[in-house]
C-alpha positions as CSV (number, residue, x, y, z in Angstrom):
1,X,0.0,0.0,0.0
2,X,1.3,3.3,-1.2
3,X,0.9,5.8,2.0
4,X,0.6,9.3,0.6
5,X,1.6,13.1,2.3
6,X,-1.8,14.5,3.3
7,X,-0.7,17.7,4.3
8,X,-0.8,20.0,1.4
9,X,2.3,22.4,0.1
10,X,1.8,26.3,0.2
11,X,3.9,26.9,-2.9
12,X,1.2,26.2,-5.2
13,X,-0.8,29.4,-3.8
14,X,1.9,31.6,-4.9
15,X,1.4,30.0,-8.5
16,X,-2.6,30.7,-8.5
17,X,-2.2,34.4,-6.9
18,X,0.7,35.4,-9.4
19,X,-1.4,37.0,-12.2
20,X,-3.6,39.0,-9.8
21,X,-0.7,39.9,-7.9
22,X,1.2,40.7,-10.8
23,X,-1.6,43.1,-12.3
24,X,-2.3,45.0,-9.2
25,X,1.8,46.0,-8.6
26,X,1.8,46.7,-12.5
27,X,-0.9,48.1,-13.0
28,X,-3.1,48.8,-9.9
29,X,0.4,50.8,-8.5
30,X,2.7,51.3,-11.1
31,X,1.4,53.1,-14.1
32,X,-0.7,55.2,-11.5
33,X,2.9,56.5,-9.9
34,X,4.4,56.9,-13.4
35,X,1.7,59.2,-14.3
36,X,1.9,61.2,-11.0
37,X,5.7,61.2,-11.6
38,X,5.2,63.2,-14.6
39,X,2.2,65.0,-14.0
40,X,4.5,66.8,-10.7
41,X,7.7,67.2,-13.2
42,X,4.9,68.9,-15.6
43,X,3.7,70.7,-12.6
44,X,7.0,71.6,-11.2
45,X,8.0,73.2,-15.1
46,X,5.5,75.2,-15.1
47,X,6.3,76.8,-11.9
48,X,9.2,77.2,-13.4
49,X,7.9,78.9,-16.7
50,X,5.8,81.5,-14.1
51,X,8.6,82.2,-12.2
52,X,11.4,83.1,-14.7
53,X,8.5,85.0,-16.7
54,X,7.9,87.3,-14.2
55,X,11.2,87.6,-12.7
56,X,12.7,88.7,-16.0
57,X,9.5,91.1,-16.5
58,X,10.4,92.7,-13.7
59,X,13.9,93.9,-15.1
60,X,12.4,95.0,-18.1
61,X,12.5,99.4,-19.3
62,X,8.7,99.7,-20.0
63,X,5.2,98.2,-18.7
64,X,4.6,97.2,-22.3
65,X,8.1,95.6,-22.6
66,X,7.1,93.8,-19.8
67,X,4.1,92.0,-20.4
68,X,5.7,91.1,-24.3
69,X,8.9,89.9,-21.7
70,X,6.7,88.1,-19.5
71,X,4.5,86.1,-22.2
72,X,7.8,85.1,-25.0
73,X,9.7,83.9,-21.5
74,X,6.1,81.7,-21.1
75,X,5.5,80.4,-24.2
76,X,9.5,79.5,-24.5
77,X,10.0,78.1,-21.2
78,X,6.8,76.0,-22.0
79,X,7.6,75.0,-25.5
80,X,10.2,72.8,-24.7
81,X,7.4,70.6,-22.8
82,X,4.9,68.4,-23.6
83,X,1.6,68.3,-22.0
84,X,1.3,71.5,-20.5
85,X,-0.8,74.2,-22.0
86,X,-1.7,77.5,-20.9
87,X,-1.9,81.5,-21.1
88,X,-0.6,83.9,-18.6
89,X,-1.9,87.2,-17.6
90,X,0.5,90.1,-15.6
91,X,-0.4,92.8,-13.4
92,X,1.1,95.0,-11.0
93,X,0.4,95.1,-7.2
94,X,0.9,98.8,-5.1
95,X,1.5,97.6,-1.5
96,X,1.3,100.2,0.5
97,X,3.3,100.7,3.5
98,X,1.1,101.7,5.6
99,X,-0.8,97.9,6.1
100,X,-3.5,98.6,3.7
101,X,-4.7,95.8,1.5
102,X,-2.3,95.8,-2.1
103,X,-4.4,96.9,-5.0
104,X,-4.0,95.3,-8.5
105,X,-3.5,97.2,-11.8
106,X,-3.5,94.9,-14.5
107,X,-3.4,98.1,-17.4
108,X,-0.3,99.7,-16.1
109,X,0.2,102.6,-13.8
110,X,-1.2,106.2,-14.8
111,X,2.0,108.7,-15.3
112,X,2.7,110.4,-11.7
113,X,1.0,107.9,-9.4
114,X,4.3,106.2,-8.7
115,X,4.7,107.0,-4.8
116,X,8.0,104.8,-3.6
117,X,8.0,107.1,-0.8
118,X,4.7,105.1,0.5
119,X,4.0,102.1,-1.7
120,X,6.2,99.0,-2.6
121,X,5.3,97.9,-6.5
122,X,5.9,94.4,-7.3
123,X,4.9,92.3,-10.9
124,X,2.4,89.5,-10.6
125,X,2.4,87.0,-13.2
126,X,-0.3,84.5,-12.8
127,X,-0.8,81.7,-15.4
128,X,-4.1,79.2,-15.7
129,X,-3.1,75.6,-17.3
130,X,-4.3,72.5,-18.2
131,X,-1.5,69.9,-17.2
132,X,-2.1,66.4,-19.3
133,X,-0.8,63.0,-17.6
134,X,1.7,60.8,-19.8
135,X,-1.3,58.6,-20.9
136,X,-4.7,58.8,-19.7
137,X,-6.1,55.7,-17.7
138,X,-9.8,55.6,-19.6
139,X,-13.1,57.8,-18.6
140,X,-13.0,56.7,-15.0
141,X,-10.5,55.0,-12.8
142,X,-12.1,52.4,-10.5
143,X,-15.0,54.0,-10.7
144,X,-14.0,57.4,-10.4
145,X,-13.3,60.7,-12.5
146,X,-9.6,61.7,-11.3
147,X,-8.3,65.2,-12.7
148,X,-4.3,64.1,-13.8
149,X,-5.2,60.1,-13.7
150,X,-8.5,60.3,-16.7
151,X,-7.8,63.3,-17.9
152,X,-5.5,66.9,-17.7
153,X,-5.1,68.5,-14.4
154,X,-6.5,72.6,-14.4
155,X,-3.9,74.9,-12.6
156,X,-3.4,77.6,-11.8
157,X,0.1,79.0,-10.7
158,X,1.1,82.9,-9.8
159,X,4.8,84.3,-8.9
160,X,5.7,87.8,-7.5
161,X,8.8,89.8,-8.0
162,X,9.6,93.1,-6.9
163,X,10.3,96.0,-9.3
164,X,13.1,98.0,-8.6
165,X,12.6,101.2,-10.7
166,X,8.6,101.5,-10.6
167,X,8.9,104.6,-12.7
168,X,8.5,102.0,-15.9
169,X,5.2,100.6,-14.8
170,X,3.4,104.1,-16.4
171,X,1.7,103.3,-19.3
């Protein structure tokens, strides 16, 4: 008589859970983290794009010299990217010193408001996007609509940078 092991092996579970295993770390966790990964980098160059834009409109001779500065710095920066798309928009902010709220004047400064003696003038650029993920996981993910995993991101991104000679900002 043939006397057989009756107590049963566990390495044949790992053979029958290896393809729903393997899907969830490939795709359940992997793709999603790719697409984050490049979705931030995306992010992160377009904070880039905003902040050079307006730091080098801030050095420039004229209001009008400034905003063509600020939006070819934009569109460059941006150009050399793929999946990011958006406009940007500058205006200047008088902070006074006195603790009053700052005031925005998106069409330039009238000639002979400048006051440096009581106000602080700074350039704002501010820049509404549509970041797109590397690839797009269907309508719905799980069951849900997620902005960067099913389809692009909106953002919106502003910098600040002070302006040195406010006498330019007149229009």
């Amino acid at each position: 008589m043939i006397i057989r092991n009756l107590q049963r092996s566990r390495t044949a579970n790992v053979l029958a859970e290896a393809p729903i295993t393997l899907w969830f770390l490939f795709i359940g966790l992997a793709l999603p983290l790719l697409i984050l990964a490049t979705l931030t980098y995306r992010i992160v160059m377009l904070d880039y794009a905003v902040r050079d834009s307006c730091a080098r409109a801030a050095r420039a001779d004229s209001y009008s010299e400034a905003r063509e500065i600020a939006s070819n710095t934009f569109k460059g920066d941006l150009a050399a990217f793929t999946g990011v798309k958006g406009s940007e928009s500058i205006y200047i902010i008088v902070k006074p010193l006195d603790g009053s709220p700052p005031q925005d004047e998106p069409e330039g400064l009238t000639l002979g408001s400048v006051d440096t003696i009581n106000n602080v003038y700074l350039l704002k650029t501010v820049a509404k996007a549509e970041v797109a993920p590397l690839f797009t996981m269907g309508s719905n993910w799980m069951g849900a609509k997620v902005p960067g995993l099913t389809s692009s991101y909106p953002l919106t991104v502003s910098a600040q940078s002070y302006v040195e000679d406010p006498d330019v900002l007149t229009k």
